[in-house]
Structure formats: structure tokens, C-alpha cells
PyMOL Python script that loads the backbone (N, CA, C, O; Angstrom):
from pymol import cmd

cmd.read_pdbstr("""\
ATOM      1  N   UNK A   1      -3.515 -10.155 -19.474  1.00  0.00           N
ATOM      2  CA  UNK A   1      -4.785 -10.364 -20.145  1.00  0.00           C
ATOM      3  C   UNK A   1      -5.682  -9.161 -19.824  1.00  0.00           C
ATOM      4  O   UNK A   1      -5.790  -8.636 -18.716  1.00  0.00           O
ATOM      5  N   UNK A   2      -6.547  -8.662 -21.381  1.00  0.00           N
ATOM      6  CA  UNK A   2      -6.985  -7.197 -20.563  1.00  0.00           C
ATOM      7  C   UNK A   2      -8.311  -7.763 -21.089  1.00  0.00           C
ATOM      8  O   UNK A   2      -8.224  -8.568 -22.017  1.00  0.00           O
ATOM      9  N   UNK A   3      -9.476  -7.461 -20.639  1.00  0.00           N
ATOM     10  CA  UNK A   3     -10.581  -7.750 -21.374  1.00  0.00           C
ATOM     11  C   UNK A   3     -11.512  -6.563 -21.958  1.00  0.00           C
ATOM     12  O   UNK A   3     -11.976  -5.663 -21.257  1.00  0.00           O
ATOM     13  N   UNK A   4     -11.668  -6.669 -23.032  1.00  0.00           N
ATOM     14  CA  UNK A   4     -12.351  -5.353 -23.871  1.00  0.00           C
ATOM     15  C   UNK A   4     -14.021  -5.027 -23.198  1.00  0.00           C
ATOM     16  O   UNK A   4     -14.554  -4.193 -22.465  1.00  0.00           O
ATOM     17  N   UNK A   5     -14.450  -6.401 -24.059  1.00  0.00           N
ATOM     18  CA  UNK A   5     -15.701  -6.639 -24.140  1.00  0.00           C
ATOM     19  C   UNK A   5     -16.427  -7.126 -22.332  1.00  0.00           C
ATOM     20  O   UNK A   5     -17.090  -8.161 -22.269  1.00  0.00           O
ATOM     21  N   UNK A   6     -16.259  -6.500 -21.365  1.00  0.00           N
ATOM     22  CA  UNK A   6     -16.088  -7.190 -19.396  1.00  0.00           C
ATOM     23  C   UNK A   6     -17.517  -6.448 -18.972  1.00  0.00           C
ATOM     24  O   UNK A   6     -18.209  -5.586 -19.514  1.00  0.00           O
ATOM     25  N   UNK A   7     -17.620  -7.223 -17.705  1.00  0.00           N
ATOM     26  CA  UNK A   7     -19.250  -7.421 -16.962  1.00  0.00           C
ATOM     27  C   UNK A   7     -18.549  -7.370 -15.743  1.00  0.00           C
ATOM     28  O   UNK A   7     -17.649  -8.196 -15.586  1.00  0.00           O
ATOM     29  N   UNK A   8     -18.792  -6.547 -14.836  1.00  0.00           N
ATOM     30  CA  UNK A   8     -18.879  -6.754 -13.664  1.00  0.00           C
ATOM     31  C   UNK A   8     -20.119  -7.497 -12.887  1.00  0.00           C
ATOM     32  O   UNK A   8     -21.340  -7.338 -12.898  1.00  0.00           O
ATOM     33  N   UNK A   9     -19.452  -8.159 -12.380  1.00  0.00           N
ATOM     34  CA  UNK A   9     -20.112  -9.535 -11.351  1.00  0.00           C
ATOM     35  C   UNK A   9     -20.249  -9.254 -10.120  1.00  0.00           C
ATOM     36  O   UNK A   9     -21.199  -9.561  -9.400  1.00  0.00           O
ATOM     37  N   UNK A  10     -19.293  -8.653  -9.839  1.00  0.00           N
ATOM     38  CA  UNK A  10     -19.151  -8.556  -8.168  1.00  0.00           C
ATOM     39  C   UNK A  10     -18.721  -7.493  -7.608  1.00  0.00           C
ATOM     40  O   UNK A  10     -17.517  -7.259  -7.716  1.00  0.00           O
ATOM     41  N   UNK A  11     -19.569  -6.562  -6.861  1.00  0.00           N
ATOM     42  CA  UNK A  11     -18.898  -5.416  -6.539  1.00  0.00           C
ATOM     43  C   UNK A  11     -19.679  -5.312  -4.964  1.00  0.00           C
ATOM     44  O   UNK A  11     -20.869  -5.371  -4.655  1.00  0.00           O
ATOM     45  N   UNK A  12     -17.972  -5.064  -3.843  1.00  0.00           N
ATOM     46  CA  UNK A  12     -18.843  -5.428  -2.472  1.00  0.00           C
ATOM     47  C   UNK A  12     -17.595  -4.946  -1.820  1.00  0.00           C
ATOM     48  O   UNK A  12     -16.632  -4.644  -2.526  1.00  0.00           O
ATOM     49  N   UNK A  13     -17.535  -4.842  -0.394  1.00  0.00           N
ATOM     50  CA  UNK A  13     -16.693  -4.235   0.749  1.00  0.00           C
ATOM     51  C   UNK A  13     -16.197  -5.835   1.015  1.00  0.00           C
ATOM     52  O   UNK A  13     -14.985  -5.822   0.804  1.00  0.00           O
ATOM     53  N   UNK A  14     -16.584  -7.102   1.359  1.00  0.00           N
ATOM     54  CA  UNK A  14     -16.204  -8.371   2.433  1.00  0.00           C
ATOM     55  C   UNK A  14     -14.959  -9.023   1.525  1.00  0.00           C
ATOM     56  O   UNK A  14     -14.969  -9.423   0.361  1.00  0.00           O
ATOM     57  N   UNK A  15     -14.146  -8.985   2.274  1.00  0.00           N
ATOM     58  CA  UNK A  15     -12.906  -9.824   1.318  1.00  0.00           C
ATOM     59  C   UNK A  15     -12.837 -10.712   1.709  1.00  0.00           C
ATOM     60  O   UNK A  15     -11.800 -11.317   1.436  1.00  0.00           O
ATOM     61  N   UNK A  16     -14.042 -11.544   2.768  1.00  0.00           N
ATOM     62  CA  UNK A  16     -14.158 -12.940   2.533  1.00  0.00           C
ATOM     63  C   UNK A  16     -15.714 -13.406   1.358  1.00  0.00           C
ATOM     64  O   UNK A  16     -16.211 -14.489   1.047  1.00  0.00           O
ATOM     65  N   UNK A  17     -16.000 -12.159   1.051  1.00  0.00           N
ATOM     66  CA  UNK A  17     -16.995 -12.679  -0.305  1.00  0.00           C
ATOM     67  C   UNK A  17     -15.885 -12.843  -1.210  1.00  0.00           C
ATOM     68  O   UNK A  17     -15.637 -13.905  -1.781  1.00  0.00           O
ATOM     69  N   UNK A  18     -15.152 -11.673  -1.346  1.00  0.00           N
ATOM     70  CA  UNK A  18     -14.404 -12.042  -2.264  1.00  0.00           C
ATOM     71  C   UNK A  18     -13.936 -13.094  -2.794  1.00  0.00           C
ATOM     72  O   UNK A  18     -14.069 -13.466  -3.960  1.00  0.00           O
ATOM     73  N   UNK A  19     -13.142 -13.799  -1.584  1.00  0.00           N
ATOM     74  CA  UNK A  19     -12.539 -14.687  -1.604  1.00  0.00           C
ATOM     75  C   UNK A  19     -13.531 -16.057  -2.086  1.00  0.00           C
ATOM     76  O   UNK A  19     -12.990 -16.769  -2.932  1.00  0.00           O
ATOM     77  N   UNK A  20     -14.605 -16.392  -1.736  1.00  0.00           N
ATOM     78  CA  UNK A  20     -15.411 -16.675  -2.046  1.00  0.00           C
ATOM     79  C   UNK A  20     -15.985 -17.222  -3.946  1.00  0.00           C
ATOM     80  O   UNK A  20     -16.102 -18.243  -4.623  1.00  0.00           O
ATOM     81  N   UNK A  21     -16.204 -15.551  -4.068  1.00  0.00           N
ATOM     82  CA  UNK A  21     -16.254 -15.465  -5.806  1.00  0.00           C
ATOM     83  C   UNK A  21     -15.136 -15.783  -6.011  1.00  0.00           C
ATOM     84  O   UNK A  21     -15.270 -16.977  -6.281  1.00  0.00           O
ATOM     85  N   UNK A  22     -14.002 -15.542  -6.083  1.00  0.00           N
ATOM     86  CA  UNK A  22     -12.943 -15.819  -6.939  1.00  0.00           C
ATOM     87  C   UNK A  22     -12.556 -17.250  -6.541  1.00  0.00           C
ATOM     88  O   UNK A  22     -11.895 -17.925  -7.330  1.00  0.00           O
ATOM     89  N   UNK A  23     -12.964 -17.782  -5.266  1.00  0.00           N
ATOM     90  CA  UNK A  23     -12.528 -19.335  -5.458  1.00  0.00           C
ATOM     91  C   UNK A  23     -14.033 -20.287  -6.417  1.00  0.00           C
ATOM     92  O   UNK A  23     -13.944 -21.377  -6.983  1.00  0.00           O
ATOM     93  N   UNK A  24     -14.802 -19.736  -6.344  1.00  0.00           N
ATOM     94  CA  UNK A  24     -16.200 -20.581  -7.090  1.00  0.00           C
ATOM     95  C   UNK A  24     -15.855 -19.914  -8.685  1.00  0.00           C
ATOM     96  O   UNK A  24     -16.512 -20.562  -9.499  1.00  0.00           O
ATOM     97  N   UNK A  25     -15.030 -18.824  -9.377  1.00  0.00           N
ATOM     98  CA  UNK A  25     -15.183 -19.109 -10.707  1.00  0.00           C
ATOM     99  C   UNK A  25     -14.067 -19.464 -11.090  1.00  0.00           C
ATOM    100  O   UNK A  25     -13.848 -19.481 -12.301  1.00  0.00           O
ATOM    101  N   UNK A  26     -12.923 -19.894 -10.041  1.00  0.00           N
ATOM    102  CA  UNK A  26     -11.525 -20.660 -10.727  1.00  0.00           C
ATOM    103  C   UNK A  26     -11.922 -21.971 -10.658  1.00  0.00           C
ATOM    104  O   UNK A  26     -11.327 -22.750 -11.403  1.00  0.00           O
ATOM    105  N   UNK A  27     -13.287 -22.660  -9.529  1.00  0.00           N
ATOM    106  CA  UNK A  27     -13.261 -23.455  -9.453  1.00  0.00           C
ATOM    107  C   UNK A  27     -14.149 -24.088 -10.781  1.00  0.00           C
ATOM    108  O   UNK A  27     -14.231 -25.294 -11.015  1.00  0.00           O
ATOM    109  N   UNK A  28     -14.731 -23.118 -11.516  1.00  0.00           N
ATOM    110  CA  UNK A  28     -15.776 -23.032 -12.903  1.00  0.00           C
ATOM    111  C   UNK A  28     -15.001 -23.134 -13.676  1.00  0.00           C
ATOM    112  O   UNK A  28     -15.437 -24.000 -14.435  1.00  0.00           O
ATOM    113  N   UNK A  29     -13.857 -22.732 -14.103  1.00  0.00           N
ATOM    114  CA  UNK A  29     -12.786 -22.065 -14.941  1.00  0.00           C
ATOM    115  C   UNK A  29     -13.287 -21.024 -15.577  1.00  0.00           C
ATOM    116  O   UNK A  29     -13.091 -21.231 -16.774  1.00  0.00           O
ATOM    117  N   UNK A  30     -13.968 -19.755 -15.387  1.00  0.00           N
ATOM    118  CA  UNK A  30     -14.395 -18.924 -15.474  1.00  0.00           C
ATOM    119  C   UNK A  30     -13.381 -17.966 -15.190  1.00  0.00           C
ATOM    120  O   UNK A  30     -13.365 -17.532 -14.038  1.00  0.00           O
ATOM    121  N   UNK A  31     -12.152 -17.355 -16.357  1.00  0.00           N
ATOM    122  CA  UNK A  31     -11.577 -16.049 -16.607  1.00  0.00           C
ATOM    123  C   UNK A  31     -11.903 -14.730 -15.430  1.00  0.00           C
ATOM    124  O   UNK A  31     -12.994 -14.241 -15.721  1.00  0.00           O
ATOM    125  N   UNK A  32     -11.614 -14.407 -14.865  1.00  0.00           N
ATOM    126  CA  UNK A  32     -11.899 -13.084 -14.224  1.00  0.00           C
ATOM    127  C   UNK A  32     -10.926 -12.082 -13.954  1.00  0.00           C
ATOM    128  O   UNK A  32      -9.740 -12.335 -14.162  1.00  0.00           O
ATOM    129  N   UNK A  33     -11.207 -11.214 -13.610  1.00  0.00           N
ATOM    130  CA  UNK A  33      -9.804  -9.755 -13.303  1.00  0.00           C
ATOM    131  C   UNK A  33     -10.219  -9.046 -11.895  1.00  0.00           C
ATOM    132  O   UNK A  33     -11.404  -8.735 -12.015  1.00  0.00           O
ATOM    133  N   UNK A  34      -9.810  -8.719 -10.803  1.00  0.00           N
ATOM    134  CA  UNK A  34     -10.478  -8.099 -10.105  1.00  0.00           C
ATOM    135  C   UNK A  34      -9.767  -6.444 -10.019  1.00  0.00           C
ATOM    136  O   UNK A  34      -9.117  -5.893 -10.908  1.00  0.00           O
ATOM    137  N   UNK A  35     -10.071  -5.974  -8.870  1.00  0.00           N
ATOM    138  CA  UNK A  35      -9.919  -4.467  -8.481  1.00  0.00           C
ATOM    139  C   UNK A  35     -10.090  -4.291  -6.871  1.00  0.00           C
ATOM    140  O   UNK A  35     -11.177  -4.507  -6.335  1.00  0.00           O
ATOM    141  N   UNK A  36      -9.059  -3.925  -6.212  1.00  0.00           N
ATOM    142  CA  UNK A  36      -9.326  -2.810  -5.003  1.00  0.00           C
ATOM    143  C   UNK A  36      -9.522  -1.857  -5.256  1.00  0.00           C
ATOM    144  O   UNK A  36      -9.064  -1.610  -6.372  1.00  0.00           O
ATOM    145  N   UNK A  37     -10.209  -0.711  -4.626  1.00  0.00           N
ATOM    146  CA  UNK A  37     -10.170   0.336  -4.820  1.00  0.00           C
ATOM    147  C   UNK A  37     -10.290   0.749  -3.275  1.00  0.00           C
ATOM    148  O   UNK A  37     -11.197   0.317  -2.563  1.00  0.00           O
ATOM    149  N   UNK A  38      -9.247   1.665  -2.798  1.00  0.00           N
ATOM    150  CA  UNK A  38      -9.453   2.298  -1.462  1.00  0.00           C
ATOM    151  C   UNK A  38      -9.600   3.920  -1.503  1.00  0.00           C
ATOM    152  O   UNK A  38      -8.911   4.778  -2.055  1.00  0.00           O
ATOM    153  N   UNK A  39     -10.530   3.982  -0.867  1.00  0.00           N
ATOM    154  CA  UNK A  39     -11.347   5.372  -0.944  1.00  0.00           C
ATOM    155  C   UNK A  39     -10.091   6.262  -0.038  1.00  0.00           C
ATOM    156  O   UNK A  39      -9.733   7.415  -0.274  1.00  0.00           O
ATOM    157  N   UNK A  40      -9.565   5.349   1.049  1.00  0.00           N
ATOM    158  CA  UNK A  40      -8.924   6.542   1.726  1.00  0.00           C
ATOM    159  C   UNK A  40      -7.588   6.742   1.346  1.00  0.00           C
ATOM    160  O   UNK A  40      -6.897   7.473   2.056  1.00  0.00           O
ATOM    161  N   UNK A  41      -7.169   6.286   0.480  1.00  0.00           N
ATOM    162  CA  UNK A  41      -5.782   6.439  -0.224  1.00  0.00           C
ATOM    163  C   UNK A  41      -6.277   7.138  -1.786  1.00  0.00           C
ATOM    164  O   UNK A  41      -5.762   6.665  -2.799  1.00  0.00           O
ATOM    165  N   UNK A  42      -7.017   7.968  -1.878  1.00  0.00           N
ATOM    166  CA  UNK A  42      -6.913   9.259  -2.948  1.00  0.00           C
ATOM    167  C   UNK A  42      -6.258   9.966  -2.437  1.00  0.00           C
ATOM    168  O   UNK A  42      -5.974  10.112  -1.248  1.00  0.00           O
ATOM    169  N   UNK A  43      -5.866  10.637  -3.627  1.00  0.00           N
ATOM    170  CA  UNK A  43      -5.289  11.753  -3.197  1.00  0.00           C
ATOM    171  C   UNK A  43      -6.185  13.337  -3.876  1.00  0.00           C
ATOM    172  O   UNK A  43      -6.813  13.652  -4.887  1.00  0.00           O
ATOM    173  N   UNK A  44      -5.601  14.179  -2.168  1.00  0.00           N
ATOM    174  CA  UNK A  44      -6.618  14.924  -2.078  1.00  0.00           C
ATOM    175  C   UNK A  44      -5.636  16.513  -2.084  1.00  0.00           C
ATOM    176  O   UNK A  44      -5.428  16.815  -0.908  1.00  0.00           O
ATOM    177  N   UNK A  45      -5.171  17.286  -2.802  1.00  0.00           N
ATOM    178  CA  UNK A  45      -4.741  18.416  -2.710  1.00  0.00           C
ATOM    179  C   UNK A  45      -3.367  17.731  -2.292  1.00  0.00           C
ATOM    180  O   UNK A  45      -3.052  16.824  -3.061  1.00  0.00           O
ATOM    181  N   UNK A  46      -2.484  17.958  -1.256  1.00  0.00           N
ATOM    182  CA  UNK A  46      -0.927  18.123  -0.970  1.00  0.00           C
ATOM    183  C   UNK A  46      -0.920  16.089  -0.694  1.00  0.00           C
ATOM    184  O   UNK A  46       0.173  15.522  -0.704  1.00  0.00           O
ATOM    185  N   UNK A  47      -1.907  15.464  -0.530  1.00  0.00           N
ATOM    186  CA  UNK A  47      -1.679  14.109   0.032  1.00  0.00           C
ATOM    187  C   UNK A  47      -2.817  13.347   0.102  1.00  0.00           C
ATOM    188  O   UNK A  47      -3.865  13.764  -0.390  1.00  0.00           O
ATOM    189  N   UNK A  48      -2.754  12.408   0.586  1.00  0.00           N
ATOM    190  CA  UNK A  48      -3.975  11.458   0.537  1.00  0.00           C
ATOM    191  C   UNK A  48      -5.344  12.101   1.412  1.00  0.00           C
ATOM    192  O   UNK A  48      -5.159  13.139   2.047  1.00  0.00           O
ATOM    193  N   UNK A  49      -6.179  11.705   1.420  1.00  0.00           N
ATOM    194  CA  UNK A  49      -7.544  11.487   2.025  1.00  0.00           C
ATOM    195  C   UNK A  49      -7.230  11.918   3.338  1.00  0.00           C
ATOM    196  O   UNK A  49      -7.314  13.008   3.904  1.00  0.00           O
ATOM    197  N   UNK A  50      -6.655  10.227   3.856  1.00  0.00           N
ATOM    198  CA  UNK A  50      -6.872   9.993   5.203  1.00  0.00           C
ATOM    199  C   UNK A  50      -5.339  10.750   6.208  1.00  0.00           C
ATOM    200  O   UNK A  50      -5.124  10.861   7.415  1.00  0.00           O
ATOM    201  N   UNK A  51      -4.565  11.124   4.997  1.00  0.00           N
ATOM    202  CA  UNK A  51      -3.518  11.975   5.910  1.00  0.00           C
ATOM    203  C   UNK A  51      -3.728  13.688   6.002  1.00  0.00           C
ATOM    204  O   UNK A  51      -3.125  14.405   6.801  1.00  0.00           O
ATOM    205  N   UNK A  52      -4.569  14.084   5.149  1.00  0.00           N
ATOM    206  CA  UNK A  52      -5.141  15.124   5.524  1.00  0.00           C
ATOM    207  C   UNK A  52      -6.227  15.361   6.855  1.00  0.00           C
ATOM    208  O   UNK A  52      -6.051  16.041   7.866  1.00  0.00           O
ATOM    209  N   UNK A  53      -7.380  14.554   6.458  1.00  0.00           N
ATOM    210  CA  UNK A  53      -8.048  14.544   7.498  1.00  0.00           C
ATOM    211  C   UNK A  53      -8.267  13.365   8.723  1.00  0.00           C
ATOM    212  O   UNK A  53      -9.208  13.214   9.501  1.00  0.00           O
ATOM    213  N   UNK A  54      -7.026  12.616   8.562  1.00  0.00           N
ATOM    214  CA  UNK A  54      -7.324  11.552   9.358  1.00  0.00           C
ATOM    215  C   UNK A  54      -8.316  10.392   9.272  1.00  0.00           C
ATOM    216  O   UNK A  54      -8.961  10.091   8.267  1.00  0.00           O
ATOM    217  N   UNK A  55      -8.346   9.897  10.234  1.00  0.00           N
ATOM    218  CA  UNK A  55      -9.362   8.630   9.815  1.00  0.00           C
ATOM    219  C   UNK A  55     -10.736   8.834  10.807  1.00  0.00           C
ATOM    220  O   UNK A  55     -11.519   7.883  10.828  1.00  0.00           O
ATOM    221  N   UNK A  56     -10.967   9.685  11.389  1.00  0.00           N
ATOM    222  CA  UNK A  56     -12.092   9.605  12.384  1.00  0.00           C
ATOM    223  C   UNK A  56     -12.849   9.786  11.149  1.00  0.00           C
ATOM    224  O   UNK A  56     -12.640  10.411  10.109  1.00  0.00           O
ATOM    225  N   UNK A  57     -14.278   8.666  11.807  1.00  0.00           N
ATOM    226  CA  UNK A  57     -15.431   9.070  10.980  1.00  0.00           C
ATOM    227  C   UNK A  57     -15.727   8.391   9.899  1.00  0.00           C
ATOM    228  O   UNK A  57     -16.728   8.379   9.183  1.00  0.00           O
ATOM    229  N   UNK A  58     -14.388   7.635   9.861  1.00  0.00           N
ATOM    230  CA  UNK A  58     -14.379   6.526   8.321  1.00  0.00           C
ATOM    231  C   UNK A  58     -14.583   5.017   9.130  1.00  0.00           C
ATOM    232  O   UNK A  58     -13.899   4.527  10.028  1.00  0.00           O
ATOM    233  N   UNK A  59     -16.027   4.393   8.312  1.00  0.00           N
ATOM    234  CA  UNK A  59     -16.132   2.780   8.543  1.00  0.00           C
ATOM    235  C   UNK A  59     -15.078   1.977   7.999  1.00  0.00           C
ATOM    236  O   UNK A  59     -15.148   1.725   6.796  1.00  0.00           O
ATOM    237  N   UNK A  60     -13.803   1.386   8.874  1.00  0.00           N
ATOM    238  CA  UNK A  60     -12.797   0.696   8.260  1.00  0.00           C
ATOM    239  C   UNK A  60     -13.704  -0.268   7.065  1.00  0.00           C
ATOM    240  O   UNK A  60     -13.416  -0.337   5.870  1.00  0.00           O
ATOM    241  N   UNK A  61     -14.895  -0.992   7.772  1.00  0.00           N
ATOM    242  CA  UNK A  61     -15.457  -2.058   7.005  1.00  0.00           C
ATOM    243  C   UNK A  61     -15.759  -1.751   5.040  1.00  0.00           C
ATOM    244  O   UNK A  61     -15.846  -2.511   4.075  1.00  0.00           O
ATOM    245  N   UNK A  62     -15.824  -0.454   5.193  1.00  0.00           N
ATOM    246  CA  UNK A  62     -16.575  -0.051   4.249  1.00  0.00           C
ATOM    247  C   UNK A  62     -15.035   0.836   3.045  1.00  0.00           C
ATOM    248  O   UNK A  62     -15.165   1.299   1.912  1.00  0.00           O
ATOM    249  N   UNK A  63     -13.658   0.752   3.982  1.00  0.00           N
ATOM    250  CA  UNK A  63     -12.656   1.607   3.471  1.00  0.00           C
ATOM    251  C   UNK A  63     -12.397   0.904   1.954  1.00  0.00           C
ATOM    252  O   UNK A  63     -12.041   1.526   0.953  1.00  0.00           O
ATOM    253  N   UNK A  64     -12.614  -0.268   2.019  1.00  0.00           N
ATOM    254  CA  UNK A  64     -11.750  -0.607  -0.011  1.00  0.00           C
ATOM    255  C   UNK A  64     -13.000  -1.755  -0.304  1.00  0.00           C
ATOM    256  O   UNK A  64     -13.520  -2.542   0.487  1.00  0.00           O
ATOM    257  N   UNK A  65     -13.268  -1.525  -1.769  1.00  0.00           N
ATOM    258  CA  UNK A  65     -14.000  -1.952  -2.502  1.00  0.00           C
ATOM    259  C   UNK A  65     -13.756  -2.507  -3.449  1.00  0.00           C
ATOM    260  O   UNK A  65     -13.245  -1.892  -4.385  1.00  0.00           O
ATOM    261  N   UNK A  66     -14.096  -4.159  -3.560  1.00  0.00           N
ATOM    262  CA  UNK A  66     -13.669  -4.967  -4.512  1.00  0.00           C
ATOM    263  C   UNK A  66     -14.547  -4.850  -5.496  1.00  0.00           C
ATOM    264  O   UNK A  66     -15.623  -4.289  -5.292  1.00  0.00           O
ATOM    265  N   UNK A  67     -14.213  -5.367  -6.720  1.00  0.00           N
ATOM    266  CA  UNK A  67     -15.286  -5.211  -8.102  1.00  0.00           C
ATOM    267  C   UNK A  67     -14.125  -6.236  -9.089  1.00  0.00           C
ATOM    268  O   UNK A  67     -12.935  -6.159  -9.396  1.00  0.00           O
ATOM    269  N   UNK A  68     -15.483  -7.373  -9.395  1.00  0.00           N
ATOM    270  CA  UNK A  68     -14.543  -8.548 -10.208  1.00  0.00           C
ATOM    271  C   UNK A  68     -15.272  -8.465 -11.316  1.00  0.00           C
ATOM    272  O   UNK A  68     -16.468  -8.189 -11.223  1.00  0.00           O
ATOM    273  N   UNK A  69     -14.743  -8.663 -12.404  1.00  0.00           N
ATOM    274  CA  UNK A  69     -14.813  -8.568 -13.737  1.00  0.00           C
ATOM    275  C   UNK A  69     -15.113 -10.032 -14.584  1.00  0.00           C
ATOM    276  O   UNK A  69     -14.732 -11.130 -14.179  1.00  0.00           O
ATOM    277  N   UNK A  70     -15.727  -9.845 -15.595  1.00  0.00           N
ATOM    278  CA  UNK A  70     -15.617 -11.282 -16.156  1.00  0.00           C
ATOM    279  C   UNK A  70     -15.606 -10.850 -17.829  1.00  0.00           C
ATOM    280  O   UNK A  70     -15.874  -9.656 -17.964  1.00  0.00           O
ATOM    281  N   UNK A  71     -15.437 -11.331 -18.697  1.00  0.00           N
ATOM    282  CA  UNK A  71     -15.596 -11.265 -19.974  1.00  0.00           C
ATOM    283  C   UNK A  71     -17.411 -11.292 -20.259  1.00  0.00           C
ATOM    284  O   UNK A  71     -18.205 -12.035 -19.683  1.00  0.00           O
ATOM    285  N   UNK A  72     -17.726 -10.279 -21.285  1.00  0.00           N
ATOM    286  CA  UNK A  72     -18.930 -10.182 -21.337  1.00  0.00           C
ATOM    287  C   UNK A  72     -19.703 -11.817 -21.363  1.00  0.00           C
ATOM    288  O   UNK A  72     -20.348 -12.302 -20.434  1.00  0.00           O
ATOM    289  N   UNK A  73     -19.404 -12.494 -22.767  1.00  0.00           N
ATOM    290  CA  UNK A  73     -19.946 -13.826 -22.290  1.00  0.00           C
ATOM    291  C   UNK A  73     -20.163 -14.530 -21.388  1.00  0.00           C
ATOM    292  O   UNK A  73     -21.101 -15.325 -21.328  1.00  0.00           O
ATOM    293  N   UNK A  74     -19.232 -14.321 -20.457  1.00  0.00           N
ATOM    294  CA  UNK A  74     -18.904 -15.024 -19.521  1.00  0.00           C
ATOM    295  C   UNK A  74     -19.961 -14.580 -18.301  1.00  0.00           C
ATOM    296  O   UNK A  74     -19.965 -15.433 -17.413  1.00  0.00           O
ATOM    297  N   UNK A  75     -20.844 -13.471 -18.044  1.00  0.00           N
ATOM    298  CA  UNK A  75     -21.325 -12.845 -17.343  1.00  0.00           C
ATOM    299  C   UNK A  75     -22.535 -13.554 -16.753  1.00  0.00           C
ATOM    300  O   UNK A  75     -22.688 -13.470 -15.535  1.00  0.00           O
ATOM    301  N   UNK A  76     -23.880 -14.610 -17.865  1.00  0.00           N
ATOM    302  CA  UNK A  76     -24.663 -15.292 -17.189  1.00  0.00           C
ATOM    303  C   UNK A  76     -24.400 -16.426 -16.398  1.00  0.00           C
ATOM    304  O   UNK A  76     -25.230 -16.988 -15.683  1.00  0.00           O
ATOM    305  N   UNK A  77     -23.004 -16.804 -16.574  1.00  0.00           N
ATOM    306  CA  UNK A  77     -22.509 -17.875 -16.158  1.00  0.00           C
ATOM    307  C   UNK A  77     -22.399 -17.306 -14.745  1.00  0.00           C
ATOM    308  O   UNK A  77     -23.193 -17.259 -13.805  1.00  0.00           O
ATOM    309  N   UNK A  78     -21.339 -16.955 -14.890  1.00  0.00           N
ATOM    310  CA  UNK A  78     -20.590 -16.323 -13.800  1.00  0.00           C
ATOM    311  C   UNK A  78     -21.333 -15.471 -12.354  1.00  0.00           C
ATOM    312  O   UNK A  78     -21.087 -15.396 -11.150  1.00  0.00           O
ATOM    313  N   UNK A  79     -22.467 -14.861 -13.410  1.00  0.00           N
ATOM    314  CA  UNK A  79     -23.574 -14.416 -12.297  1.00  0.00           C
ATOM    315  C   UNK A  79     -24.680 -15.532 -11.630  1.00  0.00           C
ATOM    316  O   UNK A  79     -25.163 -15.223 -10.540  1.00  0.00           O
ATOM    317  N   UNK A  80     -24.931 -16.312 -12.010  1.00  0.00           N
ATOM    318  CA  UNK A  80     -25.420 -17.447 -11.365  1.00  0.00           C
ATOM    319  C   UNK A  80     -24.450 -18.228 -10.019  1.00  0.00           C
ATOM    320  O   UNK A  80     -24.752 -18.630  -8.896  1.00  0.00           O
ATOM    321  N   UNK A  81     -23.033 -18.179 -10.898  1.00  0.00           N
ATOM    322  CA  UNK A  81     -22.770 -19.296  -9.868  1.00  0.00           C
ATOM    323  C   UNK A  81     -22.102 -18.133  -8.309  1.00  0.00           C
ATOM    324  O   UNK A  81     -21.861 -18.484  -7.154  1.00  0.00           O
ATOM    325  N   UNK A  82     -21.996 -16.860  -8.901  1.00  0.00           N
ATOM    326  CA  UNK A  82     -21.640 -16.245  -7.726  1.00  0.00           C
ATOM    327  C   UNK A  82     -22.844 -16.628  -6.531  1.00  0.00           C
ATOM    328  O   UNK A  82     -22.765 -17.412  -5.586  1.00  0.00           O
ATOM    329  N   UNK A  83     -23.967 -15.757  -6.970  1.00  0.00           N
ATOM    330  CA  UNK A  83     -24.867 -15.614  -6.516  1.00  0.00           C
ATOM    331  C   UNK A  83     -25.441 -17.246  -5.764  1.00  0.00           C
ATOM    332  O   UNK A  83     -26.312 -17.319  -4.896  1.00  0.00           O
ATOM    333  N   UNK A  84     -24.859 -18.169  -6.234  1.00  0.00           N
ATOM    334  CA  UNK A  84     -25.350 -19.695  -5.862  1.00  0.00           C
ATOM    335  C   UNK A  84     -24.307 -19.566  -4.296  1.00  0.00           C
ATOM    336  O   UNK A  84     -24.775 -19.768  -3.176  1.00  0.00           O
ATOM    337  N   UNK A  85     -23.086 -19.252  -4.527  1.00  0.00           N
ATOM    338  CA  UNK A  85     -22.122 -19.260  -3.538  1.00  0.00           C
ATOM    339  C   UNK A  85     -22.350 -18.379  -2.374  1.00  0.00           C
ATOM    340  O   UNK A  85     -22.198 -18.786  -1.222  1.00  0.00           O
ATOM    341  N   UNK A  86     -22.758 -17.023  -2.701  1.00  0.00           N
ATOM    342  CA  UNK A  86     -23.024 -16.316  -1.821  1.00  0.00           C
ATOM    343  C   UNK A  86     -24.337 -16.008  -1.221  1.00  0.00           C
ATOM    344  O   UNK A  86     -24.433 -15.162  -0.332  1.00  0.00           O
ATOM    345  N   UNK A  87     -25.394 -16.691  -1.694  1.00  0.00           N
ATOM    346  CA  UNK A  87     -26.722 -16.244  -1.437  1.00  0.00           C
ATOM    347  C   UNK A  87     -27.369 -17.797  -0.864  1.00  0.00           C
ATOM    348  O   UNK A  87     -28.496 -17.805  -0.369  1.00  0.00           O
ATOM    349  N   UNK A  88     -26.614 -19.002  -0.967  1.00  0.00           N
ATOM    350  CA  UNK A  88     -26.975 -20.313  -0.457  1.00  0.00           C
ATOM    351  C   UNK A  88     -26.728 -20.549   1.286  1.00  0.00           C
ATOM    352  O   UNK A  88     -27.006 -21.628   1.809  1.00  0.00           O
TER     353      UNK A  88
END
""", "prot")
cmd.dss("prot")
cmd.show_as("cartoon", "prot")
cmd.util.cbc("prot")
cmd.orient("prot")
């Protein structure tokens, strides 16, 4: 399932927010897609990031970044009830 018309909802470092959002909009039935993204696994000239320069200096907390998606409609919904889950 790819979604054309998508809203990002949630974009954060805690993969227990995560976990969080994605259990409050399955529990909505609210469609979503998510994303890791880890900063230190680019690649940078001959190899990654963190095998070039190692890891000193990098906040593990802060190393991969989730970002969940929703179908545009789906976005006032979906932004309420995150925000109910994580901000209550």
C-alpha cells in the first residue's frame, strides 16, 4: 500500500512514542506507513558515516528517526488522537 495523497503525524527519536502512536491508530483503525531513518548508516565517500568516523560524539538517543505517515484525510484524525496519547 503506497499512499499518494500522506501527512506526516509523527516525527520523533523515542521508539517507545512510537510504539505508542502506532498502537493508538491501529487501535482507531487509522491506515498508517512508518519510516526509520538512521543518520549514522549514510553513506559517506568509501562507507558509512559511523565507520569512517566512528561513533564518538554521536547521541545514540538521537541516532534514528521515526516519521509515521497517514493518508491526507486521515491527518485531523490521526493528529488528535496521537497527541491525546502522547501529551495526556
Amino acid at each position: 500500500m503506497f499512499f499518494f495523497n500522506k501527512e506526516d503525524v509523527y516525527i520523533g527519536y523515542s521508539m517507545e512514542e512510537l510504539s505508542k502512536v502506532r498502537d493508538q491508530l491501529e487501535s482507531k483503525g487509522i491506515k498508517y506507513k512508518y519510516n526509520v531513518i538512521n543518520g549514522s548508516g549514510k553513506m559517506l565517500g568509501r562507507g558509512t558515516t559511523r565507520g569512517n568516523f566512528g561513533s564518538i560524539g554521536i547521541n545514540n538517543n538521537y541516532e534514528k528517526q521515526y516519521v509515521v505517515s497517514v493518508r491526507e484525510k486521515d491527518y485531523e484524525s490521526a493528529k488528535y488522537w496521537i497527541d491525546k496519547v502522547l501529551h495526556s
